[in-house]
C-alpha atoms as an extended CHARMM CRD file, in Angstrom:
* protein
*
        70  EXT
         1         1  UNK       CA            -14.2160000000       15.4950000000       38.3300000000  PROA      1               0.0000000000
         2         2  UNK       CA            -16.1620000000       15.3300000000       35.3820000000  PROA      2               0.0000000000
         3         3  UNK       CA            -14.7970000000       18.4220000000       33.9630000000  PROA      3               0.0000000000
         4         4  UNK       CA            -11.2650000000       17.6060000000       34.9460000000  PROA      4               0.0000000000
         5         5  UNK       CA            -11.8980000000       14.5790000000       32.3320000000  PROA      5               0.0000000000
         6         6  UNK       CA            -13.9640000000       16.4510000000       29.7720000000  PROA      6               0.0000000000
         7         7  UNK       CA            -10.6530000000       18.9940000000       29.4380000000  PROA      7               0.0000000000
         8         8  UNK       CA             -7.9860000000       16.0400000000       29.2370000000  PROA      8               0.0000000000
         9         9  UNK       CA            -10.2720000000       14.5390000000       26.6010000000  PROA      9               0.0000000000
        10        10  UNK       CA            -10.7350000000       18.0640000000       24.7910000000  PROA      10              0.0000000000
        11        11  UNK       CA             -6.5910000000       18.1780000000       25.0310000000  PROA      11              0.0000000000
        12        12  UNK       CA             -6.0190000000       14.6130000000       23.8200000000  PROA      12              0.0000000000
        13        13  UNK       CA             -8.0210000000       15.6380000000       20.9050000000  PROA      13              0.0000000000
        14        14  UNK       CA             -6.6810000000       18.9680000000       20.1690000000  PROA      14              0.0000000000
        15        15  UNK       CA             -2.9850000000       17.4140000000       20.1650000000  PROA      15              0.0000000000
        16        16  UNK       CA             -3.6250000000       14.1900000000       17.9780000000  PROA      16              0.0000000000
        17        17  UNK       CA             -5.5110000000       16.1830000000       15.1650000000  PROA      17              0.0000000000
        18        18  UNK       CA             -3.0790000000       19.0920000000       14.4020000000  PROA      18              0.0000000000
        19        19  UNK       CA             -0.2880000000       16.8150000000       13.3760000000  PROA      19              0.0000000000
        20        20  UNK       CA             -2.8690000000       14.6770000000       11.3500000000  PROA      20              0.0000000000
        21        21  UNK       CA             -4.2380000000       17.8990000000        9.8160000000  PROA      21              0.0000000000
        22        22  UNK       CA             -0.7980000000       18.9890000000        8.8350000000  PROA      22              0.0000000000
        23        23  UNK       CA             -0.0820000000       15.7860000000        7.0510000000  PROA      23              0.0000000000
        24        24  UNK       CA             -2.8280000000       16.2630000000        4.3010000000  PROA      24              0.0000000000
        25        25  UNK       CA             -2.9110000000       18.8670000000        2.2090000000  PROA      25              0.0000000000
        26        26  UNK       CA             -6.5470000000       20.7260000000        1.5510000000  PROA      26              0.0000000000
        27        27  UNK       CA             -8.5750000000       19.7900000000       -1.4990000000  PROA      27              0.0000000000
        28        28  UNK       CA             -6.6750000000       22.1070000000       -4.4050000000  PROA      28              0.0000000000
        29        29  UNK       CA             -3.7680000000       21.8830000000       -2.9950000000  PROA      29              0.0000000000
        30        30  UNK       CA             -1.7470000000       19.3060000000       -4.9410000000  PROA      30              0.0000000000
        31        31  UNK       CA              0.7410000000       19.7410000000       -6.8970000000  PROA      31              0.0000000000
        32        32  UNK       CA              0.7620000000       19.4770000000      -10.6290000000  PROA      32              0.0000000000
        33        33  UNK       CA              2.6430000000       16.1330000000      -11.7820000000  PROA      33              0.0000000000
        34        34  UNK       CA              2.4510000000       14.2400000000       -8.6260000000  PROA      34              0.0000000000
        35        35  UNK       CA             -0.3300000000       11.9040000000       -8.4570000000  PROA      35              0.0000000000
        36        36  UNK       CA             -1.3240000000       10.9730000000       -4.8750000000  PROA      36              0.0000000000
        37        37  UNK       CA              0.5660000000        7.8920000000       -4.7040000000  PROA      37              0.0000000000
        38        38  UNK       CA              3.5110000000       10.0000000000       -5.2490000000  PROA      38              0.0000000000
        39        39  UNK       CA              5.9530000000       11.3970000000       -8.0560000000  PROA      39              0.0000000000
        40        40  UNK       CA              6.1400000000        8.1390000000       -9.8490000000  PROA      40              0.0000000000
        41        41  UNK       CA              2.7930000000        6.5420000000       -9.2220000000  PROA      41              0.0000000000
        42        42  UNK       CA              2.5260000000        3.0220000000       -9.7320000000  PROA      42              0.0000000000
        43        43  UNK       CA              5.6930000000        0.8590000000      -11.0350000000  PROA      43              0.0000000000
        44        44  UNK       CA              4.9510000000       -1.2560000000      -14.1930000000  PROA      44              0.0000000000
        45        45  UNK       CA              5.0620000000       -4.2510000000      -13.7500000000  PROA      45              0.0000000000
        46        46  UNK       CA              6.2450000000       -7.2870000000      -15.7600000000  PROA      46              0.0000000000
        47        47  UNK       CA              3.4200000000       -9.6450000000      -18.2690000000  PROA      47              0.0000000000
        48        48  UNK       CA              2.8910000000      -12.5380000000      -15.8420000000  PROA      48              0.0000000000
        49        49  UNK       CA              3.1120000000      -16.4600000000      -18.0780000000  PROA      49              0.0000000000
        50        50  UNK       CA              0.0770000000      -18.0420000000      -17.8970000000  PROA      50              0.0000000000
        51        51  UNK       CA             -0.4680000000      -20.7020000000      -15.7580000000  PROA      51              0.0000000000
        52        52  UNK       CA             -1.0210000000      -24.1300000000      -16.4080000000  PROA      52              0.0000000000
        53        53  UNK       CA              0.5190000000      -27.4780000000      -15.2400000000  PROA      53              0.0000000000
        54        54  UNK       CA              3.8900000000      -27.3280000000      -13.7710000000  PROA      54              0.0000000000
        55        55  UNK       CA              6.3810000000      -30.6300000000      -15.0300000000  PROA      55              0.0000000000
        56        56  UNK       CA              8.4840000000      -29.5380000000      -12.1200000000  PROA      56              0.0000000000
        57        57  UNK       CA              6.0460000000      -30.4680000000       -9.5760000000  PROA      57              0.0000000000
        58        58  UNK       CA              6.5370000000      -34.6410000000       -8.1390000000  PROA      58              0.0000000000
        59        59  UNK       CA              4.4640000000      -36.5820000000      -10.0600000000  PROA      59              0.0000000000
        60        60  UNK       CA              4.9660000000      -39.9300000000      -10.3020000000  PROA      60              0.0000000000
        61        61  UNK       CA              5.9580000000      -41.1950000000      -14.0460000000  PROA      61              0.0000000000
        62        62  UNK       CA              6.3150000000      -37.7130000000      -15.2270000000  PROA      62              0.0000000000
        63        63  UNK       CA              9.0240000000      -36.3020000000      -17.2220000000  PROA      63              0.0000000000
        64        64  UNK       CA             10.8430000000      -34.4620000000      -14.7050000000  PROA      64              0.0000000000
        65        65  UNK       CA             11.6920000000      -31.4810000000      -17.6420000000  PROA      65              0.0000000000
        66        66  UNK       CA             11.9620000000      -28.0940000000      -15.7220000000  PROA      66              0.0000000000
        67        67  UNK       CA             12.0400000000      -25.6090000000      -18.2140000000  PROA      67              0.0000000000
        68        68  UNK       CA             13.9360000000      -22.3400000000      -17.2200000000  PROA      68              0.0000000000
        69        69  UNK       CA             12.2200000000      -19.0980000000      -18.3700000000  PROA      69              0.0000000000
        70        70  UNK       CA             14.1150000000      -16.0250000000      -19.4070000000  PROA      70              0.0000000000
């Protein structure tokens, strides 16, 4: 019995690894203009305002001004 278990756990191995180990490529193998996050890397991204109190927020005897930002 105990070898029946050692050779399903031997198989289970065997076929989760190979598709795992086609997935990455080997060290050197990259390709030349695609980082590893892909062909564009990161997006920019927009300046973000800085915070600081919001007059939109309910506060009694406030102004009650929303500013809209472009």
């Amino acid at each position: 019995m105990f070898e029946s278990c050692k050779a399903i756990v031997l198989m289970l191995l065997l076929i989760l690894t190979i598709p795992v180990s086609v997935c990455r490529p080997l060290i050197g193998e990259e390709k030349e203009g695609v980082s590893k996050y892909g062909t564009q890397g990161f997006p920019q991204r927009a300046p973000v305002p800085p915070s600081g109190p919001s007059p939109c927020t309910y506060i009694p005897a406030g102004n009650g001004h929303c500013p809209t930002h472009v």
